[in-house]
C-alpha positions in Angstrom: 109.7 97.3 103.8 106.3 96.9 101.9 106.8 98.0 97.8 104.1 100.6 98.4 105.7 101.9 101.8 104.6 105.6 101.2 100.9 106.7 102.5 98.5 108.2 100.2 98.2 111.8 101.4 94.3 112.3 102.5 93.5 116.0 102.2 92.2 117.6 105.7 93.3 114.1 107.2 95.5 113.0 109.9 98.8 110.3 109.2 97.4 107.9 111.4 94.0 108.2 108.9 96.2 107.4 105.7 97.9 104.7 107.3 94.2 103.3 108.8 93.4 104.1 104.4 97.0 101.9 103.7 95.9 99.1 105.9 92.2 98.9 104.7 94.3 98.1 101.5 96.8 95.5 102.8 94.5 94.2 105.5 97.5 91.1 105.5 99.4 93.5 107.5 97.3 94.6 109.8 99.3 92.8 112.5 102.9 93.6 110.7 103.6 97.2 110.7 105.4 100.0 112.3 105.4 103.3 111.5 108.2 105.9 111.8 106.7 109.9 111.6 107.9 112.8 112.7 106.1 114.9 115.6 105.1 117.5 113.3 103.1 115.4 110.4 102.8 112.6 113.1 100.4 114.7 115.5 97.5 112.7 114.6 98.8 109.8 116.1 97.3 110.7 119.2 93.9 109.9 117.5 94.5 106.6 116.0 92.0 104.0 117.5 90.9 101.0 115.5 89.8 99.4 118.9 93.5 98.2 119.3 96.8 99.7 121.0 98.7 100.0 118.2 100.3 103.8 119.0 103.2 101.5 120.6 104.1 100.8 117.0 104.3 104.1 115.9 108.0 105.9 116.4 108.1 109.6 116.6 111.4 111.7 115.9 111.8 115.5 116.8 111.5 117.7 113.8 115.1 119.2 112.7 116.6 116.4 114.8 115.6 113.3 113.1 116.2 109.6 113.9 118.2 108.6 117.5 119.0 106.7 120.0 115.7 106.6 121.7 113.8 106.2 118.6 115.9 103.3 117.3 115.5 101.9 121.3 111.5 102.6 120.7 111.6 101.0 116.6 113.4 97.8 117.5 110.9 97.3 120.7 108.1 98.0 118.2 109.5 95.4 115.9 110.2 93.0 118.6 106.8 93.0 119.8 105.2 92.3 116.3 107.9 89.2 116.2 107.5 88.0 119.2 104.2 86.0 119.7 
C-alpha cells in the first residue's frame, strides 16, 4: 500500500475524480492500483473513463456489510491482472 493511500476529498466530486486527482500525482502508478470503495461513496465509479478499462480494478463492498468473499474473489483478480503481463 502506497504511504499516501488515502484520496484527497474533492468537494462536489466523485471517488473515481480523487483517485484520477491521486494518480495525476503519482503518474508511476498509473498501471499499479486497485481500489477498494464501498457502493455508497463508490457510486461514481460508474463514471471513471481516462480512455482506459480500469473499473475492473475497482472492488465494491455493500454498505453495512463490508468486505467478502466475492470481493476478496474480485480484489485478488484485480491484483492478478496488474501482475500478470
Amino acid at each position: 500500500m502506497h504511504e499516501d493511500w488515502e484520496t484527497e476529498k474533492i468537494a462536489n466530486s466523485s471517488r473515481s475524480r480523487e483517485v484520477e486527482h491521486w494518480l495525476d500525482r503519482y503518474p508511476e502508478y498509473e498501471a499499479n492500483w486497485v481500489a477498494i470503495d464501498d457502493t455508497e461513496s463508490g457510486s461514481g465509479w460508474i463514471e471513471f473513463d481516462t480512455g482506459k478499462t480500469n473499473n475492473e480494478f475497482v472492488v465494491l463492498c455493500q454498505v453495512g456489510i463490508g468486505f467478502q468473499q466475492g470481493e476478496y474473489t474480485a480484489l485478488r483478480a484485480a491484483l492478478e491482472k496488474r501482475i500478470t503481463p
